[in-house]
C-alpha positions in Angstrom: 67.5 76.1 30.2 68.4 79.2 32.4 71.9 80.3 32.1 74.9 79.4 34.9 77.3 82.7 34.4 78.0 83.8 38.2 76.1 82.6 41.2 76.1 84.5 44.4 74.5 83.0 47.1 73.9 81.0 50.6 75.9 77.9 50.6 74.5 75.2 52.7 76.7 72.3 54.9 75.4 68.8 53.9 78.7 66.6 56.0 77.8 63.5 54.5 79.1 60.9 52.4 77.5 58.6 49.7 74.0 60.6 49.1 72.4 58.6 46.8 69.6 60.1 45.1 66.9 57.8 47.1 67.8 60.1 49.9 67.5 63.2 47.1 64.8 62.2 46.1 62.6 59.1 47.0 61.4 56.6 44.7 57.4 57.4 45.7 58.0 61.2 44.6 59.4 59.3 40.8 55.8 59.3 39.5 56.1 62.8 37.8 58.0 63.3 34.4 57.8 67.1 34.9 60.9 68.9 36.2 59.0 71.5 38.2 56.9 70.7 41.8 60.1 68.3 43.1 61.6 70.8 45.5 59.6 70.5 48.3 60.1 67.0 48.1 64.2 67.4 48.0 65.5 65.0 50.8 62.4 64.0 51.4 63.1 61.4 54.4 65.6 63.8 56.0 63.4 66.9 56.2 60.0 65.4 57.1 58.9 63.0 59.8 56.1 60.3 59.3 53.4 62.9 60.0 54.8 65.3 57.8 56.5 67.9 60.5 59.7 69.3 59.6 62.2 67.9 61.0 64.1 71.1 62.6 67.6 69.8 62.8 68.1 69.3 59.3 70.2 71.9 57.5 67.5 72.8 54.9 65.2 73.4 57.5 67.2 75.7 59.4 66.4 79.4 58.5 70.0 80.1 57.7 69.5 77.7 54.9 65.9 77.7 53.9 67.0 79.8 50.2 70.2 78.2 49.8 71.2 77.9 46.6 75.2 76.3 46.8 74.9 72.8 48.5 78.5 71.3 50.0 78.5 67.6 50.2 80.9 64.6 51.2 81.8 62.6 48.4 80.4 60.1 46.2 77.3 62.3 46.2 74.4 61.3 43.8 75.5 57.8 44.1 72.2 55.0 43.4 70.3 54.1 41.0 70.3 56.9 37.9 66.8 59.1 38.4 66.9 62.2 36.5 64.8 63.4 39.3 67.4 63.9 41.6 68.8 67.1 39.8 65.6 68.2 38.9 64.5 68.2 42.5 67.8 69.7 43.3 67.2 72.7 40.7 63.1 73.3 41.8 64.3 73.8 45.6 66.6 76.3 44.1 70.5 74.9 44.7 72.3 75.6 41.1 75.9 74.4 42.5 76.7 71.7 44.4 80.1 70.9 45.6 81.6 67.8 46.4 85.2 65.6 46.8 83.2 63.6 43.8 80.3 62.8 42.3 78.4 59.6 41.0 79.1 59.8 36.9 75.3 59.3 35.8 73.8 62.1 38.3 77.5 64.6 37.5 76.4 64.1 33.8 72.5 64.5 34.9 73.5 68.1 36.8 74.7 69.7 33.4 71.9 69.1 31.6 69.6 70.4 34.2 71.7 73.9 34.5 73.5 73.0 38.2 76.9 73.3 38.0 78.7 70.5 39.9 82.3 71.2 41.4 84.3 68.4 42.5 87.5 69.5 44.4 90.3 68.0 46.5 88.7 66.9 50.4 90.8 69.5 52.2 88.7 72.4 49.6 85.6 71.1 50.4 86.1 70.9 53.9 87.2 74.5 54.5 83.8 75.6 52.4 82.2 73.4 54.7 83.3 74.9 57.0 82.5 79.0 55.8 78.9 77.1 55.1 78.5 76.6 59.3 78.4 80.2 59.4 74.7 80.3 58.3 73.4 83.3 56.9 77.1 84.9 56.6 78.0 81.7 54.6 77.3 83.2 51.4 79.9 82.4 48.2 80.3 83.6 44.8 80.9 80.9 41.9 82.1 82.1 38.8 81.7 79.9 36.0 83.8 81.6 33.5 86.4 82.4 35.5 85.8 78.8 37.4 86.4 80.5 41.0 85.0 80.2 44.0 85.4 83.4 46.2 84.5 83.2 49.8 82.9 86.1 52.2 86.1 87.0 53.2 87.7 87.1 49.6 89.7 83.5 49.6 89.6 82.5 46.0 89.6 78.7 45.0 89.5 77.7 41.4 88.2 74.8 40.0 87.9 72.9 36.9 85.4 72.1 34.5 85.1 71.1 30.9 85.2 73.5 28.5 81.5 72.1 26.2 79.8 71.7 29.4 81.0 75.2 30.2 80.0 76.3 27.2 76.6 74.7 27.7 75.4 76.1 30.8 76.6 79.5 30.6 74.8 79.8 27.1 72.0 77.7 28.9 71.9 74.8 26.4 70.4 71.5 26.9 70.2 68.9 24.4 67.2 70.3 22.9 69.1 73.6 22.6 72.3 71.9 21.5 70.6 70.4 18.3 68.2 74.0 18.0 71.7 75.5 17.3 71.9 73.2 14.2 67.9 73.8 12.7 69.5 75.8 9.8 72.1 73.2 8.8 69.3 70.4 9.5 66.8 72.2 7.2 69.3 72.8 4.8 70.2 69.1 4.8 65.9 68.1 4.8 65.4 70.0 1.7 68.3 68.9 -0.2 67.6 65.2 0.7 64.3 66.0 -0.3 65.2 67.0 -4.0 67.5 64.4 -4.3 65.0 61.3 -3.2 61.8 62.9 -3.7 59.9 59.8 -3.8 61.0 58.8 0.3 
């Protein structure tokens, strides 16, 4: 999993409330079990018309925000059913933070493991960085995961909090299969001195 130390970047205004990851990412696009191809598919219903056509309105779609890679939401975002392919899509389009008043538990949890950091802050803190995310291709902000700040263009700092494993996790860019990697000298230990003592399991 690719490391989450400080992220610099394009922030992109998403005003709405209760996203649920159907809108993410739509249940025909669920046929895949690989983490990479999803992105063009990211809000799917939103960005596309029937024939395909962009639809020009949407923020994503605007060149301002085509390489955005900070997403601010209303809250409840990643509500619905639990599809790990909601943050994966999230991650292939190339958004590693999304902040929001709150999140839906499942897809908050999902986010960690996938290296995007998820930020929930009071409403008043999201709406002013909604509101530095209007500005387009001057919306840009700085997250700092180990100092957990948030520094806009103009240099207002907001801090946020996050817990100190997942922390630890994504700025050492370990997944589960990482976590347990961290352990394959103990395990082998553990193998070969289980092996000795019941030789004939």
């Amino acid at each position: 999993m690719e490391k989450f130390t400080t992220l610099d970047g394009i922030a992109a205004p998403l005003p709405l409330i209760n996203v649920d990851t159907d809108m993410i990412i739509p249940k025909q696009f669920l046929k895949t079990i690989k983490r990479e191809g999803l992105g063009k598919n990211l809000f799917d219903e939103m960005r596309f018309d029937d024939e395909g056509n962009e639809i020009k309105g949407f923020v994503l779609n605007r060149p301002a925000y085509r390489n955005a890679e900070i997403l601010i939401a209303g809250a409840n975002f990643g509500c619905g059913s639990s599809r790990e392919h909601a943050p994966w899509a999230i991650k292939d389009f190339g958004i590693r933070c999304v902040i929001a008043p709150s999140f839906a538990d499942i897809f908050f949890n999902n986010c960690f493991k996938n290296g995007i950091l998820p930020i929930a802050l009071p409403a008043e803190q999201v709406e002013a960085l909604m509101a530095e995310a209007d500005k387009g291709a001057n919306a840009r902000l700085t997250v700092d995961l180990k100092e957990q700040k948030i520094t806009t263009a103009d240099g207002q700092a907001i801090a946020f909090e996050v817990d100190p494993f997942r922390k630890h996790c994504l700025m050492e860019g370990l997944d589960d299969i990482g976590l347990t990697l961290e352990k394959a000298a103990a395990i082998e230990a553990f193998e070969t001195a289980a092996a000795q003592a019941r030789p004939w399991v």
